[in-house]
C-alpha positions in Angstrom: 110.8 76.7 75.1 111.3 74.6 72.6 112.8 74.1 69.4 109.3 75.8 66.6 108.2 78.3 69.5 112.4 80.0 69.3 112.3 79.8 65.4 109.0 81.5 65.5 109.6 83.8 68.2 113.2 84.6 66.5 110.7 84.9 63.0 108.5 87.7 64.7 111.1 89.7 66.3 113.1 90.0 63.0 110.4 90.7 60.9 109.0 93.2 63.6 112.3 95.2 63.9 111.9 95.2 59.8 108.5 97.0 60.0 109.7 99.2 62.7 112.1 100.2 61.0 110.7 101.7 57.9 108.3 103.1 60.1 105.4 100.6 59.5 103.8 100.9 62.7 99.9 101.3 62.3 97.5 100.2 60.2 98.0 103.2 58.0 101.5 103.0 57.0 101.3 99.6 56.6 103.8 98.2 53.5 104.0 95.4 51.4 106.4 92.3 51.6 108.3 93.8 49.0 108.3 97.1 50.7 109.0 95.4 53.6 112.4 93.6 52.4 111.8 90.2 53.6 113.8 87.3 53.2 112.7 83.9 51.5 112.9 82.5 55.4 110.7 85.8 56.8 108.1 85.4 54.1 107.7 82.0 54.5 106.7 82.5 58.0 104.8 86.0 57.5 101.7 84.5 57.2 102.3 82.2 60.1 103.2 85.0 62.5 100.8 87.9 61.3 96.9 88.1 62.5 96.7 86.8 64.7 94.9 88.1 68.0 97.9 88.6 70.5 100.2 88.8 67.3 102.6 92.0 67.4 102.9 91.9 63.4 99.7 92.7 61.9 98.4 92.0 58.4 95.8 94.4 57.0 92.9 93.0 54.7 94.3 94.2 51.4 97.8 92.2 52.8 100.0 95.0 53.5 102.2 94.6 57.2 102.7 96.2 60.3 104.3 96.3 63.6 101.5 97.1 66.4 103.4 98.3 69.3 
């Protein structure tokens, strides 16, 4: 693995455990960034990590967040 696939995969798993968390877990109960309580360093990746087909963070079309289990 190296060096951008850890940062990234150490990205998701944060952010996931965030959504998880407050109990954003479908599409449904999805939250906002600030809902979410993000850092600078998880937002700046958010958009990076979320969407995409195998992606286990999930980003709705009116940009709320969730964790698809």
């Amino acid at each position: 693995m190296n060096g951008f696939s850890g940062i990234a995969f150490k990205m998701e798993e944060s952010i996931k455990a965030k959504l998880v968390e407050i109990g954003a877990t479908t599409k449904t109960n999805a939250v906002t960034i600030q809902d979410a309580n993000l850092d600078a360093q998880e937002q700046n990746w958010l958009d990076y990590i979320a969407g995409g087909l195998f992606a286990r963070v999930k980003k709705t079309e009116d940009k709320r967040y969730y964790a698809s289990r």
